[in-house]
N, C-alpha and C positions, 0 to 999 in steps of 0.2 A: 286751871292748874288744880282746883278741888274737885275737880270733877276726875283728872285724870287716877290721882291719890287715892278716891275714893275706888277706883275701878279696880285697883292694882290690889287694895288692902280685899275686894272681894275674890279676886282669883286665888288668892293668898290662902283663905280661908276656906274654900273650895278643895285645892289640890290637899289644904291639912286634913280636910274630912275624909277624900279619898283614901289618904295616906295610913287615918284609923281603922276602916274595915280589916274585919278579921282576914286570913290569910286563905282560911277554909271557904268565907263566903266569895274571894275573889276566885277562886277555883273552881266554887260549885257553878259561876258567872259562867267563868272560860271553858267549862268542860260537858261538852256534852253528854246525860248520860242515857242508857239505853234501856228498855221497860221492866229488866231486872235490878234497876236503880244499879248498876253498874257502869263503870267510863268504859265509852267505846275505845279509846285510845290506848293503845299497848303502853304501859308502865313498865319501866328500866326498875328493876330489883336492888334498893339502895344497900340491904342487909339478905342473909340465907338464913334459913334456920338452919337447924343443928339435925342431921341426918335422923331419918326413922328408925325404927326399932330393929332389933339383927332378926325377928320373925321377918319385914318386910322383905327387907334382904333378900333372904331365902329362898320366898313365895318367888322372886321375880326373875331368881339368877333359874328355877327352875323351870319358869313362862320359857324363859328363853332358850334353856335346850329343850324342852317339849315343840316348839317351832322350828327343828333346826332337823328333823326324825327321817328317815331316811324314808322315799316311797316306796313302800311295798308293806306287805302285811304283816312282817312284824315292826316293819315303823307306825305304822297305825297304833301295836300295841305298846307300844316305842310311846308315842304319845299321849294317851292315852293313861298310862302308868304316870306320867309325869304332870302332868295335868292335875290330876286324883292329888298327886300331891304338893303341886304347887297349890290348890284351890284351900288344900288341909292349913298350910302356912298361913295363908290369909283371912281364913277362919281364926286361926287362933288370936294373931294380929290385931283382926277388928274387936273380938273379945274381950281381950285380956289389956291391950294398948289402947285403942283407938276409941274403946265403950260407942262402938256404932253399932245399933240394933239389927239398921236396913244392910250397912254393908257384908254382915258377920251372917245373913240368915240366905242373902243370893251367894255367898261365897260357897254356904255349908251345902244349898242344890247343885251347883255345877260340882261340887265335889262328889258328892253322891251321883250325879250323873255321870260322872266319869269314873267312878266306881264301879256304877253297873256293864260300866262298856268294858272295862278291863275285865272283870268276872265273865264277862259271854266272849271276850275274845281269846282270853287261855280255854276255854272249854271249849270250844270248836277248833285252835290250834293244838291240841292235845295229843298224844303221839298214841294212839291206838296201837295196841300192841296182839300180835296173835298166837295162837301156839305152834308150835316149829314148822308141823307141816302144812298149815295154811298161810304162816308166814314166806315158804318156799312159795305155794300157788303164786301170791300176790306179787311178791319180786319177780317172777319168772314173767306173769303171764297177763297180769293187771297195770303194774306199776308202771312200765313201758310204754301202756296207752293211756296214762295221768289216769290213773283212776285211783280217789282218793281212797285214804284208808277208812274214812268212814262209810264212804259208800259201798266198798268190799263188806264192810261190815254188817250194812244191811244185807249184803246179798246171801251171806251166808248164817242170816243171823234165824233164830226160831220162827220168827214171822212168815219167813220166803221159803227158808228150805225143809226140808220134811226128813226129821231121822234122830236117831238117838241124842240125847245130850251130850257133848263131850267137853267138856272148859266152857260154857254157854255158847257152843259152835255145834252143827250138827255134821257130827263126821257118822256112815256106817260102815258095815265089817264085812269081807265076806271070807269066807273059809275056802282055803286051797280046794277046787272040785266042784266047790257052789256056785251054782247058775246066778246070774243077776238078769237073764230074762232067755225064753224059751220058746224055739221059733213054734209061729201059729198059737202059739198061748198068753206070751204078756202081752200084755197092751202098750201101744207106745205113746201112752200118757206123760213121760218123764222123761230126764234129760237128767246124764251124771256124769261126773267130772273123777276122773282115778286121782290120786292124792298117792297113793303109795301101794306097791304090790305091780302084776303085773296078769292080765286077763287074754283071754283069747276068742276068736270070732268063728263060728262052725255055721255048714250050712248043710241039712241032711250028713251030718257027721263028717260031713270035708272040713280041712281047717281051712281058714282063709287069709288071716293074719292075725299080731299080738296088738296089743294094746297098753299100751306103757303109761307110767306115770306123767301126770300134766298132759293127758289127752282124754277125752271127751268117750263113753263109752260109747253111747246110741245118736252120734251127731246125725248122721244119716235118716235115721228116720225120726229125727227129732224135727229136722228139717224139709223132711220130706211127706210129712202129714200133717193136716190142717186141724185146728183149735178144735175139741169136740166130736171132729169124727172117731170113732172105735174100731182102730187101723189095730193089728198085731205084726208082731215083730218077724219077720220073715227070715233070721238067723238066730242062732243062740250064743250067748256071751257068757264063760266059763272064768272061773279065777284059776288061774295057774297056779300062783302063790297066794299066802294071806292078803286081800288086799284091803284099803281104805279108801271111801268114795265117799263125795259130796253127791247129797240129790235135794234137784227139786223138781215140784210137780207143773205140770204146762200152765193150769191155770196160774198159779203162783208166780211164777219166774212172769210170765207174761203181763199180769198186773203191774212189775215190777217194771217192767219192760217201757212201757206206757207212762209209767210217771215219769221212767227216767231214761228221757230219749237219748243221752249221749250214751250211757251205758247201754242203749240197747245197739247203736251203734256197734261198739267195741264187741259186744256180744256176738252180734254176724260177724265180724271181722274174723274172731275165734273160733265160730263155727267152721267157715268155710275154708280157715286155714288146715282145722284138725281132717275137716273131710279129704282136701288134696293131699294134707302126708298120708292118710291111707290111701288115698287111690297111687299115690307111690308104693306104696309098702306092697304092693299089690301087681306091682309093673310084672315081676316073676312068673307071674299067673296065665297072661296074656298069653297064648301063640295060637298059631293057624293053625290048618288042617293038615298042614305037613312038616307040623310039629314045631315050626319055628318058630323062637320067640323076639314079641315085637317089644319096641320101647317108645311107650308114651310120649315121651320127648318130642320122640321127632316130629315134625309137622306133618308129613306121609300121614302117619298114625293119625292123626285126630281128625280128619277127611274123612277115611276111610274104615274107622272104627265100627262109627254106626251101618254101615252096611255087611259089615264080614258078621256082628253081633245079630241083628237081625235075619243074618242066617244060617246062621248056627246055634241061635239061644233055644234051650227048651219052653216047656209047656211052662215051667217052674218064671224064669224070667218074664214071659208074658204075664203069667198071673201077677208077680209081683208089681210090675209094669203098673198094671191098669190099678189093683190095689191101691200102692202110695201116690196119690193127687199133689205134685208142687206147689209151692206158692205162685201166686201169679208173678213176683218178682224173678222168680227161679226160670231160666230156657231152658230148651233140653239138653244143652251141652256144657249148662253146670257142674262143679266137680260133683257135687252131689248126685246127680244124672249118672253118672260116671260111677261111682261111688258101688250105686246099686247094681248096674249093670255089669261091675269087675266082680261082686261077690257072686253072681247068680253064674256070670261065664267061667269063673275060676273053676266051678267041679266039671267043668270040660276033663 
């Protein structure tokens, strides 16, 4: 019986020692923790604090519509912009509330980063503006084939093209009467675009057709002569009225050409659109030996062209002929081909 007594008063005083330990040290027992001296086990939130500062606020409500930005290029600067200034909130934030050195110095870089992305993305979004009658060129004749306005800008900017100053564009003049090139004497180095006024085409003093505004004066043998050879122009080009021309020179435009393959695309496209309305404009001209006139159109005609032409073209035709060398892209039943062969048959 003292033996049992004696056992029970030890359990007794067992479970009271238990029952002393601190509450902390039975927890540190039960709780695993993990080598950031932190519990691996998720703890339930007995109390909240008292919400952050209204800078936080701010910074977060504006995180959240900068992720929200529509895709395309101005949601970029969509984002961008908001970004810049949510990162500005949180700078202040960590500053002025938080006195966080580390958080306030990564906050103030990505704000400046996103600063500098807004800065390069308004200046390349920027709406280039031109003066009226280059603004006409670029709607009419550019915009159509997405060609941006800065890239027009290069094209017609001092660098590429070659002619007076006019609003930092090079437009030049010509005077109702003044040649802009004179057959067997200019050189067909260059390539010009009419802007305003209106010109005419002569061949040994026959007229051949006009040349109107937003078309191409020397597509033809811009087209029709290779980089560097010292080809002359085998008609002459007269201004009717005052006119205004963009020019550039072959090396130039071609440098240009070569950086910028999609514009050089659009460029042929332009070319050999301007050459077929003249070889329209030009339909008039055409007839046989018994005077009647044919019409391009038809399919007849364009069979039968190159041989009624090669037998009835002069000396003048052959020479020109052999003179202008195509590109190797160009066949000979190019409008361009065409082009040359309706000014030479026209003084029929």
């Amino acid at each position: 019986m003292d033996l049992m007594l004696n056992a029970s008063v030890a359990l007794l005083d067992i479970s009271s020692e238990q029952d002393s330990v601190p509450e902390a040290t039975v927890a540190s027992l039960q709780m695993p923790t993990s080598l950031l001296g932190k519990s691996d086990h998720l703890v339930i939130c007995r109390s909240w604090k008292e919400p952050q500062h209204v800078l936080f606020q701010v910074a977060n409500a504006f995180f959240v519509l900068a992720f929200v930005a529509p895709d395309n290029k101005y949601g970029v600067l969509f984002l961008h912009t908001l970004l810049m200034v949510a990162f500005l909130f949180t700078t202040a934030w960590a500053w002025n509330v938080l006195c966080a050195p580390d958080l306030f110095f990564y906050s103030f870089a990505a704000m400046i980063i996103n600063m500098a992305q807004t800065i390069y993305l308004l200046f390349t979004h920027r709406q280039v503006k031109f003066p009226g009658e280059l603004e006409d060129i670029y709607e009419v004749l550019f915009a159509p084939m997405r060609v941006s306005r800065m890239l027009f800008k290069r094209l017609v900017s001092l660098e590429y093209a070659q002619a007076r100053n006019y609003l930092h564009y090079d437009v030049l003049n010509l005077h109702a009467g003044e040649a802009y090139a004179m057959q067997n004497l200019t050189r067909t180095d260059r390539l010009a675009l009419l802007i305003a006024g209106k010109a005419s085409v002569l061949s040994d003093h026959h007229f051949l057709h006009h040349i109107n505004p937003r078309e191409f004066l020397d597509s033809p043998e811009f087209e029709s002569t290779r980089s560097g050879k010292e080809d002359k122009y085998k008609v002459t080009i007269i201004a009717v009225t005052p006119c205004r021309y963009i020019l550039w020179q072959r090396q130039n435009l071609e440098y240009l050409l070569v950086k910028e393959t999609f514009l050089a695309a659009v460029f042929a496209l332009l070319l050999e659109r301007d050459i077929t309305s003249k070889l329209y404009a030009m339909n008039e001209k055409i007839v046989t030996e018994k005077g009647e006139q044919l019409d391009i159109r038809l399919p007849s005609v364009t069979g039968s062209m190159t041989y009624q032409l090669a037998a009835e073209a002069t000396s003048q035709l052959h020479y020109r002929s052999r003179s202008h060398t195509p590109h190797s892209h160009h066949t000979g039943g190019s409008p361009m081909d065409k082009e040359k062969d309706q000014r030479s048959q026209s003084i029929k």
